[in-house]
C-alpha positions as CSV (number, residue, x, y, z in Angstrom):
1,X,92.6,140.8,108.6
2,X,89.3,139.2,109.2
3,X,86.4,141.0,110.7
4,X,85.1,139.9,113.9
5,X,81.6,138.6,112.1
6,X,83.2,136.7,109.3
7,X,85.6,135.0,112.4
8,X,82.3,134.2,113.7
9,X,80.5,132.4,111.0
10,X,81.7,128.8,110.0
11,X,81.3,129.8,106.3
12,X,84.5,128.1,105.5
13,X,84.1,125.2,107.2
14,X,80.9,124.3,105.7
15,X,82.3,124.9,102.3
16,X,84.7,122.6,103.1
17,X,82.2,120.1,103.8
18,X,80.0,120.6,101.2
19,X,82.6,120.1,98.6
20,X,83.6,116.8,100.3
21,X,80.2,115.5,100.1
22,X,79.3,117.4,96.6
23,X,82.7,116.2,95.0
24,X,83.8,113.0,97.0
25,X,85.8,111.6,94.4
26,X,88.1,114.3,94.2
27,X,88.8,114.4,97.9
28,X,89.2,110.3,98.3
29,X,90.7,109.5,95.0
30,X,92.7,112.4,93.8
31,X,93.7,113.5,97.1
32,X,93.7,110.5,99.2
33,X,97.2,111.2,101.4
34,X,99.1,108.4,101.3
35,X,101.6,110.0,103.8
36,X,99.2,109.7,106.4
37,X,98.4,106.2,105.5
38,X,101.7,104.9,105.6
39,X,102.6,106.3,108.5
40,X,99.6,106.0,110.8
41,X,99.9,101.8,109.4
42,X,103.4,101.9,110.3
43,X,102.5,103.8,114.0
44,X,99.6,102.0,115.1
45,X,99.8,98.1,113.7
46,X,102.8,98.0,116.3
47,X,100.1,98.7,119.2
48,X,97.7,95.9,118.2
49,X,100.8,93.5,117.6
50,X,101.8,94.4,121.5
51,X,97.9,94.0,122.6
52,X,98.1,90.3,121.1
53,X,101.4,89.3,121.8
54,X,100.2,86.7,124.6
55,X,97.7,85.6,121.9
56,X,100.1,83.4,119.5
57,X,101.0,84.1,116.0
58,X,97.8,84.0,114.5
59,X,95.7,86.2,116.7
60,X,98.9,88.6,116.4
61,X,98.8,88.3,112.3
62,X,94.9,89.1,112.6
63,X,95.1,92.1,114.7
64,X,98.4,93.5,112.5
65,X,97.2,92.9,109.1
66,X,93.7,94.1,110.1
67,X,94.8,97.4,111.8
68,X,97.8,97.9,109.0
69,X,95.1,97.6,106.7
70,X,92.4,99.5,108.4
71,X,94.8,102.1,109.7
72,X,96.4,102.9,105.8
73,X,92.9,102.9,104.2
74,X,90.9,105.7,106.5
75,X,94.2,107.4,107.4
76,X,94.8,108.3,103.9
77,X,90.8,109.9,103.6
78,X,91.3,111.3,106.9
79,X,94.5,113.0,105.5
80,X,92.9,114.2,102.9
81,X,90.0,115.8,104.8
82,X,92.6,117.4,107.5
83,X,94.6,118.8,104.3
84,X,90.8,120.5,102.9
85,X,89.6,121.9,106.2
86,X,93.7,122.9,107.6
87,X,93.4,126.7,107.4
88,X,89.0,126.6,107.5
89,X,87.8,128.8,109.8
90,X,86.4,129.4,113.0
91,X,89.2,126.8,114.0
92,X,87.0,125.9,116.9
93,X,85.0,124.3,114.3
94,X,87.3,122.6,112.3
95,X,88.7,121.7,115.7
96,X,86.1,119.8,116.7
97,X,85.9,117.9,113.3
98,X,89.1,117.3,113.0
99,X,90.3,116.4,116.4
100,X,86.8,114.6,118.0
101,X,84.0,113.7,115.5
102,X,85.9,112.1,112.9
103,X,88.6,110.3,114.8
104,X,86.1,109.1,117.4
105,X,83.6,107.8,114.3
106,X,86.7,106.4,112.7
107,X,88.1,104.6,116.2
108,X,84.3,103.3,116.3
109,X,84.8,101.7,112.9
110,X,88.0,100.5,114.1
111,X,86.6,98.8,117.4
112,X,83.9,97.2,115.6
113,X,86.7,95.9,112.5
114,X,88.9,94.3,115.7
115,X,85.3,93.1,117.3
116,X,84.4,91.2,114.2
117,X,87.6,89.8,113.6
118,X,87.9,88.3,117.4
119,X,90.6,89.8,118.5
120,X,91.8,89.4,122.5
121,X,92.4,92.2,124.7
122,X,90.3,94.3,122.1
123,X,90.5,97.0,125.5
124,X,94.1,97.6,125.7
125,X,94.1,98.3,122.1
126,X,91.9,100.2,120.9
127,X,92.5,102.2,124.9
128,X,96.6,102.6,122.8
129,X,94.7,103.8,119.5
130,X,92.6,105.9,121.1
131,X,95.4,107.9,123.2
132,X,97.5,108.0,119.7
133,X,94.4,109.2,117.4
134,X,94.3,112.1,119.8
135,X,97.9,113.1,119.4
136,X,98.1,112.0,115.4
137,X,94.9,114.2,114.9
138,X,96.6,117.5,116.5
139,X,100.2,116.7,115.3
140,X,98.7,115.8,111.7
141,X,96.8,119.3,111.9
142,X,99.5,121.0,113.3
143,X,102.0,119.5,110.5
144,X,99.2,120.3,107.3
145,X,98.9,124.0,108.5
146,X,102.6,124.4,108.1
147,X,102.7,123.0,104.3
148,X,103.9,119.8,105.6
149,X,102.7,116.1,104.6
150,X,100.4,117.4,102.2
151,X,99.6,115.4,98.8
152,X,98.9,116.7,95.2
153,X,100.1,119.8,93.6
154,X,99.9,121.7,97.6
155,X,102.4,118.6,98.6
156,X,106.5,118.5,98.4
157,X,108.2,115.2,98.5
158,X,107.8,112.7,101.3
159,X,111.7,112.7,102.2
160,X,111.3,116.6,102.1
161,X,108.6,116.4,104.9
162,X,110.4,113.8,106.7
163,X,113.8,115.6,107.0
164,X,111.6,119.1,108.3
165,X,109.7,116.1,110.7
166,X,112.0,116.4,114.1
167,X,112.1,120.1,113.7
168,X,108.3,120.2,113.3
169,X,108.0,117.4,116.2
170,X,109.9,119.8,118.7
171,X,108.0,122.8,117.2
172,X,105.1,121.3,117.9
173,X,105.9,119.7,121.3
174,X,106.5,123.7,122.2
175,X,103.8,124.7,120.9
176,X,101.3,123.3,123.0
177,X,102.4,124.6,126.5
178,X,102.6,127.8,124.9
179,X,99.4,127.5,123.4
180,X,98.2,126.5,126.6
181,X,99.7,129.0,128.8
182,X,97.4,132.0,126.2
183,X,94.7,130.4,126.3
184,X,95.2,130.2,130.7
185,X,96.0,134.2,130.4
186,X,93.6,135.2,127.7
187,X,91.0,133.5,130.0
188,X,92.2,135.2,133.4
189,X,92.3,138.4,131.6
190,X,88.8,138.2,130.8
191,X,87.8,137.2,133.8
192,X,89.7,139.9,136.1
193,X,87.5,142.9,133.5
């Protein structure tokens, strides 16, 4: 059981960091999660091919290959981060890392990537990314905090995590009304004292 101080400080979480930045080579080479790339290319290159579709085969190829591309590359250090700072605590603060700061610097990389390369209705896409980064983030946490889609010698096989994925979907799609509804009681609790 953790005492209330060492809840408070964000001890963890900063170690977490700091190795990232001390040992970055280890985090985005050995560790670089190639679960998450494959499926965040294979969830969000569909999006861009739908935001192009009125554009013709080439604007449609550009966005695709781009965001396939894109997507796999960050995905898989993003994976690896999520799997280092999973269980860091406060979870506020991992939180906020995990599920704001890096996906919005990484969707920032990602509008200026689809800027450069021209591509139309750059608004309706990167509006899609956006709204799944959000959900991928929490889901990916969610999933890596259970032992699931994690790499290297923490990992199990992809086709294990992928039979346990509709069980963890529907665990997870439970989970946040519940977690929801706690956080709604545990706040009028404290406010009725």
């Amino acid at each position: 059981m953790r005492d209330r101080s060492q809840q408070q400080s964000p001890s963890e979480v900063v170690a977490a960091l700091s190795d990232l930045v001390l040992h970055p080579a280890q985090t985005f080479y050995h560790s670089w999660n190639w679960k998450a790339a494959l499926l965040s290319a294979m969830l969000r290159a569909p999006l861009f091919l739908i935001a192009t579709l009125r554009q013709g085969v080439e604007a449609i190829s550009i966005a695709v290959f781009a965001e396939a591309l894109y997507s796999a590359a960050i995905s898989g250090c993003y994976g690896a981060v999520v799997q280092k700072l999973r269980r860091a605590h406060p979870l506020w603060a991992s939180g906020v890392l995990i599920l704001v700061i890096l996906p919005g610097l990484l969707l920032w990389f990602d509008y200026l990537l689809h800027l450069y390369t021209g591509m139309s209705n750059l608004k309706g896409g990167m509006l899609a990314a956006a709204s799944l980064s959000v959900l991928s983030s929490l889901f990916n946490w969610y999933l890596m905090s259970r032992d699931s889609l994690l790499v290297g010698k923490e990992g199990r096989s992809f086709a294990s995590d992928l039979k346990r994925m509709p069980r963890m979907l529907t665990d997870f799609l439970c989970w946040i009304p519940r977690h929801c509804y706690r956080l709604l009681r545990s706040s009028s609790v404290h406010l009725q004292a």
